[in-house]
mmCIF file of the N, C-alpha and C atoms, coordinates in Angstrom:
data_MODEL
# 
_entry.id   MODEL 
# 
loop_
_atom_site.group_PDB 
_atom_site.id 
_atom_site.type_symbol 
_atom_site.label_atom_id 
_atom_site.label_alt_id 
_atom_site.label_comp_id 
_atom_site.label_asym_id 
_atom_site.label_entity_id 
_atom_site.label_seq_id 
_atom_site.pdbx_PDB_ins_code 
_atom_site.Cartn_x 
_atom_site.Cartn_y 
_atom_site.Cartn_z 
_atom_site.occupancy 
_atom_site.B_iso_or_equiv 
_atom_site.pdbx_formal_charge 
_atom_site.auth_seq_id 
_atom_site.auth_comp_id 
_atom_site.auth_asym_id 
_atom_site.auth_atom_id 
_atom_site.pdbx_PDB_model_num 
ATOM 1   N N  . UNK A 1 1  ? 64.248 -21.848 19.784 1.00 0.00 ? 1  UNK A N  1 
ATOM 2   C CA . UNK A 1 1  ? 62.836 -22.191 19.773 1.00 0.00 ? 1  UNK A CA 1 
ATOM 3   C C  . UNK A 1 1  ? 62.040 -20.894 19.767 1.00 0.00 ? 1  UNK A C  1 
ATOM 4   N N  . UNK A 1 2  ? 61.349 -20.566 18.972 1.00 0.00 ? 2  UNK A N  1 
ATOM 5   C CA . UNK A 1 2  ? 60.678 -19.184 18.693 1.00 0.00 ? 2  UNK A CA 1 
ATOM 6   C C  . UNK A 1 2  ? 58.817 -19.752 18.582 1.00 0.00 ? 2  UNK A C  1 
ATOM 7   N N  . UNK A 1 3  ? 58.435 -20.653 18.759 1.00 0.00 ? 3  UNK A N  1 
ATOM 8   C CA . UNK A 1 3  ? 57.170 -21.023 18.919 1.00 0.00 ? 3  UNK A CA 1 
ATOM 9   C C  . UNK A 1 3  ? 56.904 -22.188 19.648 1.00 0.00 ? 3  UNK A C  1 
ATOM 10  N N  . UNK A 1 4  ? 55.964 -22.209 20.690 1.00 0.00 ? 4  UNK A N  1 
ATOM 11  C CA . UNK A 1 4  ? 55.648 -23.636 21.610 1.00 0.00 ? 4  UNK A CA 1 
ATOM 12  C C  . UNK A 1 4  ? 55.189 -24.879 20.793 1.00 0.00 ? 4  UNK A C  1 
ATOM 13  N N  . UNK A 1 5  ? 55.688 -25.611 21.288 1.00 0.00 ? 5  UNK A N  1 
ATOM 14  C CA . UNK A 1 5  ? 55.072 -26.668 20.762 1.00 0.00 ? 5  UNK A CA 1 
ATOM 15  C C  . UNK A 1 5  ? 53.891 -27.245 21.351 1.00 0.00 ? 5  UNK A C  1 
ATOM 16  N N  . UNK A 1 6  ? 52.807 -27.852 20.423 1.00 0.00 ? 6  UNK A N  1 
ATOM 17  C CA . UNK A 1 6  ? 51.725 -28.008 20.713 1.00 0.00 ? 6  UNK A CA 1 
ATOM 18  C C  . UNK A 1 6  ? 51.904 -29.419 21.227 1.00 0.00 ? 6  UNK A C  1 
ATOM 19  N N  . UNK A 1 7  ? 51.538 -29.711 22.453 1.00 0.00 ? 7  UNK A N  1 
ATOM 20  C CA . UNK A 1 7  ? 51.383 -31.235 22.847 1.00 0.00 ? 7  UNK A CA 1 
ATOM 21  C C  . UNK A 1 7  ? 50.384 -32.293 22.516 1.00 0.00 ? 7  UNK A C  1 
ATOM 22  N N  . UNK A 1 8  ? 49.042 -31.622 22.533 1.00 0.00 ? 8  UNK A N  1 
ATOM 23  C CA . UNK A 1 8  ? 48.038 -32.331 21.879 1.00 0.00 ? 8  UNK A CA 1 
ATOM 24  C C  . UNK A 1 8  ? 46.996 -30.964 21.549 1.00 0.00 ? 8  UNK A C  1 
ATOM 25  N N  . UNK A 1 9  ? 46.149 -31.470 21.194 1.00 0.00 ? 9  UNK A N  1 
ATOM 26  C CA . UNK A 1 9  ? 44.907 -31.022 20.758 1.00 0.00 ? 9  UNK A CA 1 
ATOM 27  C C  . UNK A 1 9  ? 44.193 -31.050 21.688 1.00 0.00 ? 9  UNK A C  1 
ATOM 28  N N  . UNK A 1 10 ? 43.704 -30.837 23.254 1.00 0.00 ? 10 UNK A N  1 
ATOM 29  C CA . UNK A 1 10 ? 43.252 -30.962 24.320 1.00 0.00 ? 10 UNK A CA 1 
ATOM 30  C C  . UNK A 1 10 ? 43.479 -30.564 25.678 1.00 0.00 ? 10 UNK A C  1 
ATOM 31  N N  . UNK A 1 11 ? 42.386 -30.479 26.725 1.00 0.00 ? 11 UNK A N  1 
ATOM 32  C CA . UNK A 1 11 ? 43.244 -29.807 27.207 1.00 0.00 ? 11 UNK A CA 1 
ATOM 33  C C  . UNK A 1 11 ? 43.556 -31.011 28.579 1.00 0.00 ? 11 UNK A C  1 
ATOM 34  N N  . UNK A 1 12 ? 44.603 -30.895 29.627 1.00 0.00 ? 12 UNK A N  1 
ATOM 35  C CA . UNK A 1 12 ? 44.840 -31.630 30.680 1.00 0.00 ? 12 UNK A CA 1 
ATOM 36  C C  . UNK A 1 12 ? 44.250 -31.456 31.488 1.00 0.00 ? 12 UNK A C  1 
ATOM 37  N N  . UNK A 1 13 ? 43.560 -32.654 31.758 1.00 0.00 ? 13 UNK A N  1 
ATOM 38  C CA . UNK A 1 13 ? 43.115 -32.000 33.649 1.00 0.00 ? 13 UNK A CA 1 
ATOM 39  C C  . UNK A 1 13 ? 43.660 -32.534 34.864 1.00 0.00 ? 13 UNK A C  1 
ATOM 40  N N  . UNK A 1 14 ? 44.030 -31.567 35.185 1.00 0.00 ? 14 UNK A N  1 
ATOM 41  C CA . UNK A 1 14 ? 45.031 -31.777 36.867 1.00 0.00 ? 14 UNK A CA 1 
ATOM 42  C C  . UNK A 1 14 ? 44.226 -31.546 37.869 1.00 0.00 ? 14 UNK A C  1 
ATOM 43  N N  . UNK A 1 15 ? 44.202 -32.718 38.784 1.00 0.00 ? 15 UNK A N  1 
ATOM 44  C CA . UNK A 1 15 ? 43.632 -32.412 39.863 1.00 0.00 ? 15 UNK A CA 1 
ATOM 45  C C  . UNK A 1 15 ? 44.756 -31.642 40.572 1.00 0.00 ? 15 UNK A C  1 
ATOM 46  N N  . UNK A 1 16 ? 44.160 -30.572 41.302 1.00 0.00 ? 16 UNK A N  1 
ATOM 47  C CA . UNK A 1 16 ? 45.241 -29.500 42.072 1.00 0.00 ? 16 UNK A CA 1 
ATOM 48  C C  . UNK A 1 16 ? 44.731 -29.346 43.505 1.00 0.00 ? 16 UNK A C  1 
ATOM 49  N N  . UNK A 1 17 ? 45.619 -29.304 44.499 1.00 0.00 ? 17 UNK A N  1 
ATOM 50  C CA . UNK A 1 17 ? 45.534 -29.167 46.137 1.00 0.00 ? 17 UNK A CA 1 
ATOM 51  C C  . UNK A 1 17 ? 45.536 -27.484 46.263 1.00 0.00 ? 17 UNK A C  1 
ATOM 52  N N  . UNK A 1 18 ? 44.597 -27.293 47.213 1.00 0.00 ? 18 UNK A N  1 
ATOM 53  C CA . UNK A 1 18 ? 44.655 -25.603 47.889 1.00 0.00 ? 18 UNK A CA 1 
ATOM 54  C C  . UNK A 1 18 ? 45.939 -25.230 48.604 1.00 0.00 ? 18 UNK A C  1 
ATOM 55  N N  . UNK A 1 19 ? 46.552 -24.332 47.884 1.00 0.00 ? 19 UNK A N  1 
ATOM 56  C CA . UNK A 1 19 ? 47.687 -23.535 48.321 1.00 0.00 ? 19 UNK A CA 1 
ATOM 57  C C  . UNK A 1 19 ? 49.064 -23.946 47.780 1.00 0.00 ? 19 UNK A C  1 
ATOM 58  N N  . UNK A 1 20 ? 48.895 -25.035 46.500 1.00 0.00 ? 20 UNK A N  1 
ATOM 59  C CA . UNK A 1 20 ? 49.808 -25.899 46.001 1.00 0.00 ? 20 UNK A CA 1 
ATOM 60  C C  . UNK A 1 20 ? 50.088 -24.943 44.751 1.00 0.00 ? 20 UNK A C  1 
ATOM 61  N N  . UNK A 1 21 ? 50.986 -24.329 44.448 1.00 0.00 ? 21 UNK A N  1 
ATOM 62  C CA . UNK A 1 21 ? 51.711 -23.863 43.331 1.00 0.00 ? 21 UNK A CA 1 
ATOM 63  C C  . UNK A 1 21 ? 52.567 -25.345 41.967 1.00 0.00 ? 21 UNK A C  1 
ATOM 64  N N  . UNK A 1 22 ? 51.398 -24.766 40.737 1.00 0.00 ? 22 UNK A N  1 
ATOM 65  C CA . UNK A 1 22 ? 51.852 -25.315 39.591 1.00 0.00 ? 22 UNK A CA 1 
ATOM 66  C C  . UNK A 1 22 ? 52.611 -24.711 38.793 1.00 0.00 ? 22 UNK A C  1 
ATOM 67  N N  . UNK A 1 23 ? 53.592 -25.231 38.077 1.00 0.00 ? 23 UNK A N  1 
ATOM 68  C CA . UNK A 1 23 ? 54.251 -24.976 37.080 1.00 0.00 ? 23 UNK A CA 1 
ATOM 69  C C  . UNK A 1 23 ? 53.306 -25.170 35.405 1.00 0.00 ? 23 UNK A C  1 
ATOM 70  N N  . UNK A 1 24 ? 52.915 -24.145 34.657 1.00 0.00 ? 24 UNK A N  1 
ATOM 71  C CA . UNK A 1 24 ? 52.711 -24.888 33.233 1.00 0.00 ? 24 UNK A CA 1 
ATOM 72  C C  . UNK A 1 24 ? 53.774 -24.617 32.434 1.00 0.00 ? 24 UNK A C  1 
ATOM 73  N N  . UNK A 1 25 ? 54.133 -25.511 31.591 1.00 0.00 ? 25 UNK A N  1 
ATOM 74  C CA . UNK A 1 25 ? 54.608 -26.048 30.465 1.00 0.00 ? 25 UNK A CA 1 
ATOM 75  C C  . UNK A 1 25 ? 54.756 -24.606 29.560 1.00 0.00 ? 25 UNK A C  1 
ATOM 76  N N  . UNK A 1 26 ? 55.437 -23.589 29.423 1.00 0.00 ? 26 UNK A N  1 
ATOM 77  C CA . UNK A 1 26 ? 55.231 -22.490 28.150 1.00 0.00 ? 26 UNK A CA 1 
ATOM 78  C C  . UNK A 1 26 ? 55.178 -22.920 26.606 1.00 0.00 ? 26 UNK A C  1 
ATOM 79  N N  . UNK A 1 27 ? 56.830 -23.988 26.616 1.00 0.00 ? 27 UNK A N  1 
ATOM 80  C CA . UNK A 1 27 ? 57.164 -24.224 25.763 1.00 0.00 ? 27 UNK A CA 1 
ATOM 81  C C  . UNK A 1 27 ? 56.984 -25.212 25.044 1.00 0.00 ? 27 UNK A C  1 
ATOM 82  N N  . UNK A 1 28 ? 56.243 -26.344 26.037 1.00 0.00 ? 28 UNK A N  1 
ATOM 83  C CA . UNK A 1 28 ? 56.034 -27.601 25.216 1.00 0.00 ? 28 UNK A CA 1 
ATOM 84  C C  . UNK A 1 28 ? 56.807 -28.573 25.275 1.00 0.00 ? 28 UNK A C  1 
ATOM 85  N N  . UNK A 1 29 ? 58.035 -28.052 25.715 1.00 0.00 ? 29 UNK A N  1 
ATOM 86  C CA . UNK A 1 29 ? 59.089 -29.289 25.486 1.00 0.00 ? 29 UNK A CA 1 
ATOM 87  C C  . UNK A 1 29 ? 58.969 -30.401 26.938 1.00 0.00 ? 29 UNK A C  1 
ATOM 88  N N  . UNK A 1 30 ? 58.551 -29.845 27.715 1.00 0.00 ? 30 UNK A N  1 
ATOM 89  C CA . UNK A 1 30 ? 58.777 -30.708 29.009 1.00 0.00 ? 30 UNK A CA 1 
ATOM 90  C C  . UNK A 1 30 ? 58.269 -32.408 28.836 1.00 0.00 ? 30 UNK A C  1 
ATOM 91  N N  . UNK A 1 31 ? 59.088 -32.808 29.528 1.00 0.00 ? 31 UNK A N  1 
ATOM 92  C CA . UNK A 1 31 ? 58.474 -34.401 29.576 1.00 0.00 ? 31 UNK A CA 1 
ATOM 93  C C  . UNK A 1 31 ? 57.181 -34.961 30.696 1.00 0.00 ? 31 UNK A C  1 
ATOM 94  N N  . UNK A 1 32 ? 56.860 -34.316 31.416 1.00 0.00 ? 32 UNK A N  1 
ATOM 95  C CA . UNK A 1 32 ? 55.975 -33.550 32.620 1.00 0.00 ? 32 UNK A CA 1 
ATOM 96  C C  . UNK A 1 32 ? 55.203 -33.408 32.259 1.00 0.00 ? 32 UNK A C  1 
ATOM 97  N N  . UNK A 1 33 ? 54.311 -33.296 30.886 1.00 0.00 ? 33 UNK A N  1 
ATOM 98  C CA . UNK A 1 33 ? 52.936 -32.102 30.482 1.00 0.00 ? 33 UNK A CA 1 
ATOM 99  C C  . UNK A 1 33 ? 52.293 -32.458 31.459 1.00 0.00 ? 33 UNK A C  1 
ATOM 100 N N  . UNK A 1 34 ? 51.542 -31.326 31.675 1.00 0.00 ? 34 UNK A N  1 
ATOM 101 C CA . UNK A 1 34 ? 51.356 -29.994 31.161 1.00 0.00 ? 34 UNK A CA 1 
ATOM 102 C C  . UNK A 1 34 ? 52.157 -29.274 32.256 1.00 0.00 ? 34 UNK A C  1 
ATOM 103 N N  . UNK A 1 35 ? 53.102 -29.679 33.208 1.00 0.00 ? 35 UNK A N  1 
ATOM 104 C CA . UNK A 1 35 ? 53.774 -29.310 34.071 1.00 0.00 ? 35 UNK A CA 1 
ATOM 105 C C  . UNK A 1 35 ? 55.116 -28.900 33.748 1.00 0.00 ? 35 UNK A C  1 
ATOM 106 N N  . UNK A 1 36 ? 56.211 -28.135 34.180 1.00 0.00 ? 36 UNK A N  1 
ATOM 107 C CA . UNK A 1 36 ? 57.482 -27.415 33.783 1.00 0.00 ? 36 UNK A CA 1 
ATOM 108 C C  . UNK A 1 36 ? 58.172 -28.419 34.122 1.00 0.00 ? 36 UNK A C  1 
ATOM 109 N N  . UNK A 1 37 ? 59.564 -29.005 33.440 1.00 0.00 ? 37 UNK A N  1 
ATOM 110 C CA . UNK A 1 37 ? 60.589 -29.478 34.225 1.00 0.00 ? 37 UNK A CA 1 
ATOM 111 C C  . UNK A 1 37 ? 62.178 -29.023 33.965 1.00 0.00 ? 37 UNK A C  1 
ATOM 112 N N  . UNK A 1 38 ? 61.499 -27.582 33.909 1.00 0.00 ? 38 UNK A N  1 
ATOM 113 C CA . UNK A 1 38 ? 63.125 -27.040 33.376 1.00 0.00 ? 38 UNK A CA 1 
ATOM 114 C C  . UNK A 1 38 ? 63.532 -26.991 31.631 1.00 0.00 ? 38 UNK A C  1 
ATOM 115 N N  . UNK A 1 39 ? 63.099 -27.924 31.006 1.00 0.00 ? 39 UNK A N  1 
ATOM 116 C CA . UNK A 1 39 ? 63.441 -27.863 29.266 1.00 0.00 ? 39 UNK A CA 1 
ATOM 117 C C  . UNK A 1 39 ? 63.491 -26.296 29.210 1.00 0.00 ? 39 UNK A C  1 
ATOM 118 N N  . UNK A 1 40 ? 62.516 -25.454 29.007 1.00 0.00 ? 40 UNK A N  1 
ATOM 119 C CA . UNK A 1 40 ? 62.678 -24.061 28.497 1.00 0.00 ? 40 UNK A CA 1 
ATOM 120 C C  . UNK A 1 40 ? 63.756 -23.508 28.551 1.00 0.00 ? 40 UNK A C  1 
ATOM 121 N N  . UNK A 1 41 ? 64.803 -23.770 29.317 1.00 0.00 ? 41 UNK A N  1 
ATOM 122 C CA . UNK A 1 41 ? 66.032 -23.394 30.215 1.00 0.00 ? 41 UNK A CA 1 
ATOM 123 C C  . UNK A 1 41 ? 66.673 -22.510 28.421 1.00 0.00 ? 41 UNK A C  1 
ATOM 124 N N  . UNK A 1 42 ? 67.172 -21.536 28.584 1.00 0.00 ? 42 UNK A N  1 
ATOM 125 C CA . UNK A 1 42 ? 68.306 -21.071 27.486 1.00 0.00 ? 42 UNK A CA 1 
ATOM 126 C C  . UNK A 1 42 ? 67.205 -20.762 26.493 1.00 0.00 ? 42 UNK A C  1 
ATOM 127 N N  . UNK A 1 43 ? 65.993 -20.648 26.287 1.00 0.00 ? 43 UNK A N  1 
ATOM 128 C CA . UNK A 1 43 ? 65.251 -20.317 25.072 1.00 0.00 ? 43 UNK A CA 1 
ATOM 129 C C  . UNK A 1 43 ? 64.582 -19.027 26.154 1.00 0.00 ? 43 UNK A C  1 
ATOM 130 N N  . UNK A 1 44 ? 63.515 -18.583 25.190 1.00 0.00 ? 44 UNK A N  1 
ATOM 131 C CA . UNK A 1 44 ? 62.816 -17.403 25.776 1.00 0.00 ? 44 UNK A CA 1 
ATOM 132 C C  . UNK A 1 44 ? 61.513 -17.991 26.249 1.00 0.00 ? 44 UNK A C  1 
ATOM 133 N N  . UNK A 1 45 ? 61.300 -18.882 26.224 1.00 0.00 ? 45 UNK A N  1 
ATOM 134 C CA . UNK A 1 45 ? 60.235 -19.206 27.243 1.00 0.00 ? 45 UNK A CA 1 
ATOM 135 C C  . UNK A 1 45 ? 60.225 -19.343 28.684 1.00 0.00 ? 45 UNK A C  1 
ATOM 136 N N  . UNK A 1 46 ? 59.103 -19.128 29.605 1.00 0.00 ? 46 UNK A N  1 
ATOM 137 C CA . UNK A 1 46 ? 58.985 -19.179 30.802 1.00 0.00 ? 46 UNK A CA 1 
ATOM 138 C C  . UNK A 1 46 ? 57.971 -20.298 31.493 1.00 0.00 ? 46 UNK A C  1 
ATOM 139 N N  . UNK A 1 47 ? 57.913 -20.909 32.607 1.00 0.00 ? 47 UNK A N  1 
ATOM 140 C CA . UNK A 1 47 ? 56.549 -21.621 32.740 1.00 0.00 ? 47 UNK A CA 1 
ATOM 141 C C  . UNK A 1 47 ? 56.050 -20.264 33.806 1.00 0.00 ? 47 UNK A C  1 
ATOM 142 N N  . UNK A 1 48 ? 54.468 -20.998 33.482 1.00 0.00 ? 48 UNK A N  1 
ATOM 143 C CA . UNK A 1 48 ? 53.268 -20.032 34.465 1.00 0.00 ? 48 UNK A CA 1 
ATOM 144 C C  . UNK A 1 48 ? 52.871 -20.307 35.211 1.00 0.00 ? 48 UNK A C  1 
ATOM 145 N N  . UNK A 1 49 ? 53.067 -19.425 36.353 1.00 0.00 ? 49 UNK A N  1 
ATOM 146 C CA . UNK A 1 49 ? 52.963 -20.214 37.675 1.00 0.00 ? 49 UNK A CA 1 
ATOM 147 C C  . UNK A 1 49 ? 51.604 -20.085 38.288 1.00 0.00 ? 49 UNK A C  1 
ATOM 148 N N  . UNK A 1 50 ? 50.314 -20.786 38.810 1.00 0.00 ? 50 UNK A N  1 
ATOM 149 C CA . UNK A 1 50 ? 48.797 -20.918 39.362 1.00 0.00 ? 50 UNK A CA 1 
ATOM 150 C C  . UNK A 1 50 ? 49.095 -21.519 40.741 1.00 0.00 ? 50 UNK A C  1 
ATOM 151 N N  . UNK A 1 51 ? 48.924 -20.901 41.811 1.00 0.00 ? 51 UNK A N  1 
ATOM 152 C CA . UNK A 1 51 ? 48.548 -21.180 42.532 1.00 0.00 ? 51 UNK A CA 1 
ATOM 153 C C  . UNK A 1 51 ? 47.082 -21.414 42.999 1.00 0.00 ? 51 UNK A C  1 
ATOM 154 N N  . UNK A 1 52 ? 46.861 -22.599 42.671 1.00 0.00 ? 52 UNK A N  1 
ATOM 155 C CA . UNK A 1 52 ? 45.874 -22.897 43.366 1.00 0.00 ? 52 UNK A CA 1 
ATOM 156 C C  . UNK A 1 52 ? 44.603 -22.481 44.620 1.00 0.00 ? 52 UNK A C  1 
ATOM 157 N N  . UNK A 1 53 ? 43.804 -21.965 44.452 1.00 0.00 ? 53 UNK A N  1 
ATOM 158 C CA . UNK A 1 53 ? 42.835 -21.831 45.898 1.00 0.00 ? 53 UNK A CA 1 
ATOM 159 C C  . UNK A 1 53 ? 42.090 -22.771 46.397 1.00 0.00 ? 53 UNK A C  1 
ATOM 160 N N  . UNK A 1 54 ? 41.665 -23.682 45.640 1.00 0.00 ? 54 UNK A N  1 
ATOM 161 C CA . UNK A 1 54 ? 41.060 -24.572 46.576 1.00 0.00 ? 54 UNK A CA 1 
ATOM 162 C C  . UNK A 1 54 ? 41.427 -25.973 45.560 1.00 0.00 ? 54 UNK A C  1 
ATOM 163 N N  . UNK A 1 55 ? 41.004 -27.405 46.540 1.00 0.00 ? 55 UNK A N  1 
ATOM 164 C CA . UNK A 1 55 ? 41.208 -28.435 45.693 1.00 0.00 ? 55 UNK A CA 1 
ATOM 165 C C  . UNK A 1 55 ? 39.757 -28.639 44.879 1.00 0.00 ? 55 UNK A C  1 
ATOM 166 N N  . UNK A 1 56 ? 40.486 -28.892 43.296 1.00 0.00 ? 56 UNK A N  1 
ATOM 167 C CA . UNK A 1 56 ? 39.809 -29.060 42.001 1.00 0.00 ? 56 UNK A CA 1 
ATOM 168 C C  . UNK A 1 56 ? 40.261 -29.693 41.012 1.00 0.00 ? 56 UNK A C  1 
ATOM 169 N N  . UNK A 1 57 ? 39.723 -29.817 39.704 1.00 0.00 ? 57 UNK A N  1 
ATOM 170 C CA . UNK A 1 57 ? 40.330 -29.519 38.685 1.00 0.00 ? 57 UNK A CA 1 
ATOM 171 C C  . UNK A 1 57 ? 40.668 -28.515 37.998 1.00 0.00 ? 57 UNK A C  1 
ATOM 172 N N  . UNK A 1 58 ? 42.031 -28.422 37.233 1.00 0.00 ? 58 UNK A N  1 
ATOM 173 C CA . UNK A 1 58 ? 42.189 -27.411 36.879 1.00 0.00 ? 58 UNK A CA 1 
ATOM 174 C C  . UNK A 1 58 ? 42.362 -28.092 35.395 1.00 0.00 ? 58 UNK A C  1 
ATOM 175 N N  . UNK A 1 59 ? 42.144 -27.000 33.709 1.00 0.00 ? 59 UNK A N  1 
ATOM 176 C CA . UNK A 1 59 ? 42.242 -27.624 32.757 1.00 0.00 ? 59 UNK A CA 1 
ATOM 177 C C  . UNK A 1 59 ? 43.204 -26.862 32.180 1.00 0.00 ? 59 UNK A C  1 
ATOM 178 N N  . UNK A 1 60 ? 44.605 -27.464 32.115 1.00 0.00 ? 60 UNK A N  1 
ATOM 179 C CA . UNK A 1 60 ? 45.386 -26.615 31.358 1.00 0.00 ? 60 UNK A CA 1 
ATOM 180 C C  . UNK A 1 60 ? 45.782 -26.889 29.603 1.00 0.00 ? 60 UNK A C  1 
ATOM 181 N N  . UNK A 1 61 ? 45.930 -25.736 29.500 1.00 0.00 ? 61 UNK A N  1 
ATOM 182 C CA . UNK A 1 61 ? 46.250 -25.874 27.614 1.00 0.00 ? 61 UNK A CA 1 
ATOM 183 C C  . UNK A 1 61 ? 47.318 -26.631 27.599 1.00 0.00 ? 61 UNK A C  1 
ATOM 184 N N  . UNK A 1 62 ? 46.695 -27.694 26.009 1.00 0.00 ? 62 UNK A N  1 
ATOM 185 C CA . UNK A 1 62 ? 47.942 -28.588 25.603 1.00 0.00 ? 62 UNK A CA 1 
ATOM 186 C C  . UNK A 1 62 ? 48.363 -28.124 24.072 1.00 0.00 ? 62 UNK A C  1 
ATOM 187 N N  . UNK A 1 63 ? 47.272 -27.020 23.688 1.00 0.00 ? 63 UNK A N  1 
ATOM 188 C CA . UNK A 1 63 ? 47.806 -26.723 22.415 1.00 0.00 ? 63 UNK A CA 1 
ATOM 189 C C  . UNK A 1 63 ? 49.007 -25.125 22.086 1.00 0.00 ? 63 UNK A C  1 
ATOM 190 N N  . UNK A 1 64 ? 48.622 -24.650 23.428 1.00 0.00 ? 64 UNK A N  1 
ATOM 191 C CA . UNK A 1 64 ? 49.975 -24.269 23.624 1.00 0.00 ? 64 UNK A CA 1 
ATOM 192 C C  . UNK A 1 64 ? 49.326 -22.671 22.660 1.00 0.00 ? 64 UNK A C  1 
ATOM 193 N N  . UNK A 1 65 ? 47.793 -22.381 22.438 1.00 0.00 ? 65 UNK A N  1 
ATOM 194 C CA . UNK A 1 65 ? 47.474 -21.327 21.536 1.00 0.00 ? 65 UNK A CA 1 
ATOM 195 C C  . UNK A 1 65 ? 46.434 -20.623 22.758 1.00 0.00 ? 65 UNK A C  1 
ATOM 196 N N  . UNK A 1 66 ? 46.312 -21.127 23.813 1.00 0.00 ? 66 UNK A N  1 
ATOM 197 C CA . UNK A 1 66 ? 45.152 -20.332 24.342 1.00 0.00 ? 66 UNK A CA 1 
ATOM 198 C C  . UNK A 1 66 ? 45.186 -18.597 24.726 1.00 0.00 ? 66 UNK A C  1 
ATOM 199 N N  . UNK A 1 67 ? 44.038 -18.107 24.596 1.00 0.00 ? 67 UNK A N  1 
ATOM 200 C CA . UNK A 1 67 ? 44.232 -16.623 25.147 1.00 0.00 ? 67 UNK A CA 1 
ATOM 201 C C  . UNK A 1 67 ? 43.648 -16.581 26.320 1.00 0.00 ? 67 UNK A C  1 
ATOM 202 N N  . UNK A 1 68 ? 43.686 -17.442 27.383 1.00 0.00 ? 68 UNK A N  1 
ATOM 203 C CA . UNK A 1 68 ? 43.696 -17.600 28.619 1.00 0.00 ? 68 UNK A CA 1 
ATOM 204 C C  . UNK A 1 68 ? 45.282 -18.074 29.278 1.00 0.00 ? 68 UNK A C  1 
ATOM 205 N N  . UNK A 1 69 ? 46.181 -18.175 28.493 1.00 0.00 ? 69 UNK A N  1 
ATOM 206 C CA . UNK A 1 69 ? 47.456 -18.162 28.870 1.00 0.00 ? 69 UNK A CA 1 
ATOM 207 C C  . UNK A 1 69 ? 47.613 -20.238 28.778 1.00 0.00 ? 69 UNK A C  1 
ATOM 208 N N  . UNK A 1 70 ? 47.613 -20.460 30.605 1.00 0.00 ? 70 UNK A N  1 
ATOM 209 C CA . UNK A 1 70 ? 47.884 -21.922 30.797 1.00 0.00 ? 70 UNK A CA 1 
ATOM 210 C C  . UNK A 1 70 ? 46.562 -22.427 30.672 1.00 0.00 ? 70 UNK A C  1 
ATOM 211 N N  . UNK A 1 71 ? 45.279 -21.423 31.067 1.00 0.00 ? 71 UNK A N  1 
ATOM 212 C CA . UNK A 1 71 ? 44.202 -22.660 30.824 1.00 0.00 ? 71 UNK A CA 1 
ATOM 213 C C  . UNK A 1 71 ? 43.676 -22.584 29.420 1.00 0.00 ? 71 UNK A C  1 
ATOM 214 N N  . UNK A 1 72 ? 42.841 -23.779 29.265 1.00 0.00 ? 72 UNK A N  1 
ATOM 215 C CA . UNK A 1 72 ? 42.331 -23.797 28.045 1.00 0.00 ? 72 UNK A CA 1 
ATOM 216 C C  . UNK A 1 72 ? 41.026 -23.175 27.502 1.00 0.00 ? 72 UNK A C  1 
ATOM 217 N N  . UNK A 1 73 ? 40.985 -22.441 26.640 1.00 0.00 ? 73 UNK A N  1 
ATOM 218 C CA . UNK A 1 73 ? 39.808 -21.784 26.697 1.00 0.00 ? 73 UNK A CA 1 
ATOM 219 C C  . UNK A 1 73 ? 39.025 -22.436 25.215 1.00 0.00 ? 73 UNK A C  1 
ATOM 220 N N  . UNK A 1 74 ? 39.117 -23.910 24.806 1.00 0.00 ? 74 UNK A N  1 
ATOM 221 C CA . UNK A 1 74 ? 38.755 -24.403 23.524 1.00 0.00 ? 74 UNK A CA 1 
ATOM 222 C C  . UNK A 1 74 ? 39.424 -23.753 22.253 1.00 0.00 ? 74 UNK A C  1 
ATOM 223 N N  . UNK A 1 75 ? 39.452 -23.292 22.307 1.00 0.00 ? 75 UNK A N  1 
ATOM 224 C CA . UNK A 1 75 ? 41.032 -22.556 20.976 1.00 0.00 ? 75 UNK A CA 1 
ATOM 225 C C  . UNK A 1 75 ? 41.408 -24.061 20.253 1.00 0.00 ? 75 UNK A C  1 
ATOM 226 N N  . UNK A 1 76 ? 41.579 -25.057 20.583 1.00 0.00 ? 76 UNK A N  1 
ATOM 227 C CA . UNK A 1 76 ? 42.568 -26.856 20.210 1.00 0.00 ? 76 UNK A CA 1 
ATOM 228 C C  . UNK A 1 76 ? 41.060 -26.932 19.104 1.00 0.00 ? 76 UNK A C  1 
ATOM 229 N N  . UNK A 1 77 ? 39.967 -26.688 19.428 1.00 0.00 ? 77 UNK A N  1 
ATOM 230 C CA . UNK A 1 77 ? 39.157 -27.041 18.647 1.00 0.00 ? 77 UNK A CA 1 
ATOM 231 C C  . UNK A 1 77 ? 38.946 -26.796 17.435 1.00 0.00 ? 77 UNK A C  1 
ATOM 232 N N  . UNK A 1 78 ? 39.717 -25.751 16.846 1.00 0.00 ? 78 UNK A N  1 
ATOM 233 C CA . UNK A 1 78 ? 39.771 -25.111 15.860 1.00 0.00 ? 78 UNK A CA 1 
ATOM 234 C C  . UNK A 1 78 ? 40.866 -25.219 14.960 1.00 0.00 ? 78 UNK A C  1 
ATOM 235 N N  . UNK A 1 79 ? 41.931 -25.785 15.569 1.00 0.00 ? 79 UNK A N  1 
ATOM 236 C CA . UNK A 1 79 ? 43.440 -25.805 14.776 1.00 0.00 ? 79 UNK A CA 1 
ATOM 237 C C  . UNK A 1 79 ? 43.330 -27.423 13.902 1.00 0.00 ? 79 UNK A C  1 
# 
């Protein structure tokens, strides 16, 4: 696998707890989005880990192109 796969065109929003460490998705493959569940395993992808500071939403990338890494910075809008 040499490129992520894009899950959707949008981005997820996770509500997230203060002091709660997330997993995102690098590669796309997880069954979890936008969360890790191990798939990347044996390819060169990694998930990114956010710990959380306070409870919110958080909006993570589903197109898998952002230059904010896991969050989404509207980038899906354009592809």
């Amino acid at each position: 696998m040499n490129a992520p796969i894009a899950t959707q065109k949008s981005p997820y929003a996770v509500d997230v707890k203060a002091g709660e460490t997330y997993y995102w998705c690098a590669c796309g493959k997880s069954s979890k989005q936008p969360l890790c569940d191990g798939t990347h395993k044996g390819s060169s992808f990694s998930p990114v880990a956010h710990v959380a500071e306070k409870n919110e939403t958080v909006y993570f990338c589903g197109c898998r192109h952002s230059k904010k890494g896991a969050f989404c910075d509207g980038t899906h809008k354009s592809l």
